[in-house]
N, C-alpha and C positions, 0 to 999 in steps of 0.2 A: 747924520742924524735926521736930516729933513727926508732923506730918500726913505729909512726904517720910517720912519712915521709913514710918508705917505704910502709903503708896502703894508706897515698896519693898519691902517686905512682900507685901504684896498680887501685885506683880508678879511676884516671887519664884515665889509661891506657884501663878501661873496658868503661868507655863513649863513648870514643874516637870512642871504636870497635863497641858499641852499635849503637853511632851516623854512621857507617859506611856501618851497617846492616840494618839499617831502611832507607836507602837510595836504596844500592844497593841491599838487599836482596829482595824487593818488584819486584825490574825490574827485576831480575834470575827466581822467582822463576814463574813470568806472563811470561817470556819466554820460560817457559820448559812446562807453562801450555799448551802455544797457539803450542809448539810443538807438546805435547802429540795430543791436540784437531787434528792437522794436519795429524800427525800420524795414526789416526781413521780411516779416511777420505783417505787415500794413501792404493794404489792394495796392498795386500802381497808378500812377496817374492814369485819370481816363483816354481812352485816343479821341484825338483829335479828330478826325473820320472815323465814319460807318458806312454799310452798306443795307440797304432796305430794299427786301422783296417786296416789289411794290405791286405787284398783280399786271395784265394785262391795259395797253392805254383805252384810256374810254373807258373804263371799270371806277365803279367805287374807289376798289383798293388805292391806284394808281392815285385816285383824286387827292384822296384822305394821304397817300404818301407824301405827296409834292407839298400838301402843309405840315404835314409834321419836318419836312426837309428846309421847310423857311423857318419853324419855330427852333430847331436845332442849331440853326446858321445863327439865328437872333443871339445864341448860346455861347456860339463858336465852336459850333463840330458841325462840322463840312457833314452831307450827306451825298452817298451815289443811288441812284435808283435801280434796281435790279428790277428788269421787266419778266414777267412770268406767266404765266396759262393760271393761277388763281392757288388756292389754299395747299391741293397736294402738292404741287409742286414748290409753296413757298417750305411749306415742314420738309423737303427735299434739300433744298438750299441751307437749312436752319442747321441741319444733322449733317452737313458737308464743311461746313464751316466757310460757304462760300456769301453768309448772309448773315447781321445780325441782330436784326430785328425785320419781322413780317407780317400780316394781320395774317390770321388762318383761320376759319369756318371752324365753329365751334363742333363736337362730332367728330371731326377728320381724320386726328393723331391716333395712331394705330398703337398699343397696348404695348409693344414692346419701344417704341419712341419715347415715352411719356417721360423717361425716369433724365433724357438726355436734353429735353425743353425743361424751361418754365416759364410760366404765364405772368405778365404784367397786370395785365386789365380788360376787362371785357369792355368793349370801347362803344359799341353800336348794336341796337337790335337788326340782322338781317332777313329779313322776312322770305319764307321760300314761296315766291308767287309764282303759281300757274295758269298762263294765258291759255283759252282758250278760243277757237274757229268751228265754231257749228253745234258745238255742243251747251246743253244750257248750263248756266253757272252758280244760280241761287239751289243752296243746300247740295253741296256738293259731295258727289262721290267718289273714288279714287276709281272704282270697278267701271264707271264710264268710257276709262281709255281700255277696255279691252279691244284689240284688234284695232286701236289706231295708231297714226304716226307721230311720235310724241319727240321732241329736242331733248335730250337729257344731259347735254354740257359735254364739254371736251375733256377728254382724259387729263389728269392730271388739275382741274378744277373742284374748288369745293361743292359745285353744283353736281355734277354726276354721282359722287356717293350718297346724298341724302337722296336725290332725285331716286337711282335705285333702291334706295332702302326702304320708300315708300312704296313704290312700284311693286318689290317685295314683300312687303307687308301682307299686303291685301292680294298676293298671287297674279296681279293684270299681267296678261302675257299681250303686251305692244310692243309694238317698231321701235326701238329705240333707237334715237341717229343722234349719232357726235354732230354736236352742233354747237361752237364757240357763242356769247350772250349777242353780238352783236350780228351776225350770220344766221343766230336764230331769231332775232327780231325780224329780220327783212324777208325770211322765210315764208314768217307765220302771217306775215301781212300780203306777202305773195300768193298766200294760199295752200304752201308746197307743206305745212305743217299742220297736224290736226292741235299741237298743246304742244306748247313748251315751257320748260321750270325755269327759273330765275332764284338767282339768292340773291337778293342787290337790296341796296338802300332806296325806298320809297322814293328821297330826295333827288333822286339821278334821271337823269333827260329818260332813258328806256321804258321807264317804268308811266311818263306821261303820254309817251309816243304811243305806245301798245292802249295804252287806256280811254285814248283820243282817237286810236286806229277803226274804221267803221266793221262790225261784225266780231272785231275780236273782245271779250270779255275777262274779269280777271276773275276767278272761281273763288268760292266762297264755302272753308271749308266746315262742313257742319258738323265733323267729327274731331274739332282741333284740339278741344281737352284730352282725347281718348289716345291721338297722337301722339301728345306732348307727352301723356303718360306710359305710352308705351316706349318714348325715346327721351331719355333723358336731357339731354341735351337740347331739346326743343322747348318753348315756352308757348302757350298761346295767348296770342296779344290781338288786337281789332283793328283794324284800318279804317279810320271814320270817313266818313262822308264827306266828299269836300278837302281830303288833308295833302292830297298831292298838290292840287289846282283850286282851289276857292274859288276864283271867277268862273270856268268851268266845271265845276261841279264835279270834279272828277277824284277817287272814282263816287259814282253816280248813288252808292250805298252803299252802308257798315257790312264791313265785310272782311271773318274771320279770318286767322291766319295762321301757320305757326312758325317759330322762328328761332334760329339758332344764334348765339351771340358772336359778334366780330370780334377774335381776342387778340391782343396786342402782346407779341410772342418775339421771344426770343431764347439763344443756346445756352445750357446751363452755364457755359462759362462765360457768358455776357458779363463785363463791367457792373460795378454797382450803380456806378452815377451813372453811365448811359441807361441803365432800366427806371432810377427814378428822375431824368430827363425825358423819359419818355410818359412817365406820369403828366410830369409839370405839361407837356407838348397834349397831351389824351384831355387833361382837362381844360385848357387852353382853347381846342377843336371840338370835342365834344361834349361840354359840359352846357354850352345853350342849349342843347333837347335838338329833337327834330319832329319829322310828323307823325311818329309812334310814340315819343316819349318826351317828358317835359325837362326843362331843363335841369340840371342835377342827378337825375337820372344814369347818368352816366360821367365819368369812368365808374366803374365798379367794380369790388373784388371777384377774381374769375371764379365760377361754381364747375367749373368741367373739371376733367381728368387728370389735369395736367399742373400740377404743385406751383404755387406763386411764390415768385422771385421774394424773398426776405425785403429787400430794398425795396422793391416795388412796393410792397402790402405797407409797408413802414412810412414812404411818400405819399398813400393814398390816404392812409388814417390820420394822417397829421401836418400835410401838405408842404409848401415850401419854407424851412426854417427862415431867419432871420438873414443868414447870411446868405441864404439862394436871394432872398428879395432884394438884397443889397447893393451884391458885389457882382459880378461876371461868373458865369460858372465857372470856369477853370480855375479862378479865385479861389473861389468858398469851396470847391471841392478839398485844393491844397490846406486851405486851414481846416476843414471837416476831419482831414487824414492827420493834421499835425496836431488836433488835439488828442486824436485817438494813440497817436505817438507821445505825450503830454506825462496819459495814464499810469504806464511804467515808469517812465522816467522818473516822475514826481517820487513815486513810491521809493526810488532810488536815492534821488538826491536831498529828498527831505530828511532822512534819518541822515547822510553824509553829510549835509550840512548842519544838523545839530551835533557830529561826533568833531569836525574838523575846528570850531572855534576852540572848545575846550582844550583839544588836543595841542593846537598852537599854543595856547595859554599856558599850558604846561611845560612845552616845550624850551619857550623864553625864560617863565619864572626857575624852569629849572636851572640853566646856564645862573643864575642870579644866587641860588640857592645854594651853589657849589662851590660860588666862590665865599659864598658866608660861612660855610663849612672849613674850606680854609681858614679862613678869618676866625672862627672858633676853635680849631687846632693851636693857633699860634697865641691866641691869646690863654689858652691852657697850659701851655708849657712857657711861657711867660711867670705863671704862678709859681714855677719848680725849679729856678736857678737856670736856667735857659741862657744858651749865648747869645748875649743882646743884640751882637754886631750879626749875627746869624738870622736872627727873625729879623731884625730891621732889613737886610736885604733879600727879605720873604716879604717883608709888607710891601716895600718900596718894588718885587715884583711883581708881588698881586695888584699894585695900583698902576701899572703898565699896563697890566692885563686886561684890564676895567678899563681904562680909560681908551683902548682899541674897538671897546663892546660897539656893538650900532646895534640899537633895539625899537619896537616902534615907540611911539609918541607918548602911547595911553599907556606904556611902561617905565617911563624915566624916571619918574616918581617913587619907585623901587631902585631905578639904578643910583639916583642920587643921593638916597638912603644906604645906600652900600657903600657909596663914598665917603660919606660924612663917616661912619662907623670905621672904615678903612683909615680916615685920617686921624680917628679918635686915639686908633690904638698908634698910631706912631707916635703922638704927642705920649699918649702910655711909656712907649720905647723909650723916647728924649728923656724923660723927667726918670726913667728908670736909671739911664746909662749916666744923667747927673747925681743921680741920689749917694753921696758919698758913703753913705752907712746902708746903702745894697738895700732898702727899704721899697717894696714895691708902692707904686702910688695908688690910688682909691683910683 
């Protein structure tokens, strides 16, 4: 007897968990499905490393690289610096997938590239300054370099495509000589150059050296509105008086300019959070202003050719959430993804877990309800002459039955109600099987 008990026991106890599993195991395991499905469908984590076309050393580019490569590290994404000849050849790298992220000369991106970049942030005004030796430089003309020797950058530089398009422009048939920014500096101070173009940031050692240089001048372009609007890409901006060198005076007077924006570029398939890391990093570095522009001024959304990254334009309008300011990037990146995994989910498990309580509910009360059905059978044919020793060993089975049940807690209250009723009708049975004149009892 103690073994059947504790096998009904036993048995009891595995319905119980079966019935428990066939309720809630159906909702777990469609939730982890519609997770996983979610999961599919969700960016992957960012990498850990990147690679940044950083321009040639001694360049802007390179300067401005090596901070965005400490503010990344601050992040914890490693950065390498890919050394390069300047803008064409960083859109070179970009379209190779050997680079991903680069600054590039605004203008550059050739019409059939555009669709395979996108634009983060125009980061910096680059001003296209052209030095001159011998020739004069207030209200200047482009038609002055006819027939001299002019630097117009190394192939593969952002400087040699504008530098020709100007040149261009206006038909000047000059010397034009490859000449890298820093080979043409010591050129033009050597004498061996009549003019050289520069696209460089005011802020950069070249730009004081040339302007401090005895004889050489920076030109002063009088046409720079008509420029800008012949090239879109170009703005005209002023170089004040004083804004390279204040104690120096340099340069010596306001003097026009025009200038293409520095855009902070990278491959369409660039990461999400590497493009709005590179926000947080753009305004971080360039948002004090410099000697064109005041602070806030930049980063800005890119106006050129070239479609802004989604992520990017979305970190620039509304800068670092809560949990970028918080936590470690590689943190808040995982929870940024887990909530956008969150979205379905919820929509899944919210209806499953309102269909799964009821469902059990029913499920328990039904076992409960079955055996009251019994227990109404027997007490029905109880009323029609019934063999008493026959239903007695139908109650006294159905109360085995029962008394094997395991149900939860916030259900006993029904089972012990099923008992009392179970025991009622046996006392019914007794008092029937004594009643000598067969008189059923009330």
């Amino acid at each position: 007897m103690i073994i059947n008990r504790d096998n009904a026991c036993v048995s009891a106890k595995l319905e119980s968990r079966w019935s428990w599993l066939t309720i809630w195991g159906p909702t777990v395991l469609l939730s982890l499905l519609g997770f996983a499905l979610a999961w599919w469908f969700v960016e992957p984590a960012p990498p850990g490393a990147i690679t940044f076309a950083s321009g040639a050393p001694g360049g802007a580019y390179h300067a401005f690289a090596e901070q965005y490569a400490t503010e990344f590290a601050d992040r914890g994404v490693g950065v390498t610096l890919l050394e390069t000849a300047g803008s064409v050849e960083n859109i070179e790298k970009l379209l190779a997938g050997e680079a991903d992220l680069a600054f590039v000369q605004g203008g550059t991106v050739r019409a059939e590239h555009r669709e395979q970049l996108v634009a983060l942030a125009d980061v910096y005004a680059e001003p296209v300054m052209l030095f001159l030796r011998g020739i004069p430089a207030a209200d200047f003309e482009l038609s002055r370099l006819e027939g001299r020797r002019v630097a117009v950058g190394m192939p593969g530089s952002g400087t040699r495509p504008i530098a020709t398009a100007l040149l261009d422009a206006v038909g000047v048939n000059a010397e034009r000589v490859d000449l890298g920014s820093s080979d043409a500096t010591q050129a033009l101070i050597d004498g061996e150059l009549d003019a050289a173009f520069f696209v460089l940031s005011p802020d950069g050692p070249t730009v004081s050296k040339l302007l401090s240089s005895p004889g050489i001048e920076l030109a002063d372009f009088r046409r720079a509105e008509a420029l800008a609007g012949r090239f879109r890409f170009l703005r005209p901006i002023t170089l004040h008086e004083g804004a390279v060198d204040l104690a120096a005076d340099l340069p010596r007077r306001d003097t026009r300019l025009v200038a293409p924006a520095a855009v902070l570029m990278a491959s369409a398939d660039t990461h999400s959070g590497i493009a709005t890391l590179g926000i947080y990093a753009a305004t971080s570095i360039h948002g004090k202003g410099d000697a064109l522009d005041p602070p806030g001024t930049y980063p800005r959304r890119s106006v050129g050719d070239v479609a802004m990254s989604d992520a990017a334009d979305y970190a620039l309008r509304n800068g670092p959430n809560f949990l970028h300011r918080r936590l470690p990037f590689w943190a808040a990146s995982l929870i940024d993804r887990l909530l956008i995994l969150m979205l379905p989910l919820l929509g899944l498990l919210i209806p499953l877990l309102r269909i799964a309580p009821p469902t059990y509910r029913w499920r328990v009360r039904r076992r409960i309800y079955r055996w009251y059905k019994r227990l109404n059978d027997i007490s029905q044919q109880l009323r029609h002459d019934a063999d008493l020793d026959k239903l007695r060993a139908d109650v006294a089975e159905l109360d085995r039955e029962i008394a094997r049940v395991n149900v939860p807690l916030s259900y006993m209250d029904e089972l012990y109600d099923l008992r009392l009723h179970v025991q009622f009708l046996e006392r019914r049975l007794e008092k029937a099987a004594r009643d000598p004149s067969g008189t059923l009892p009330a």
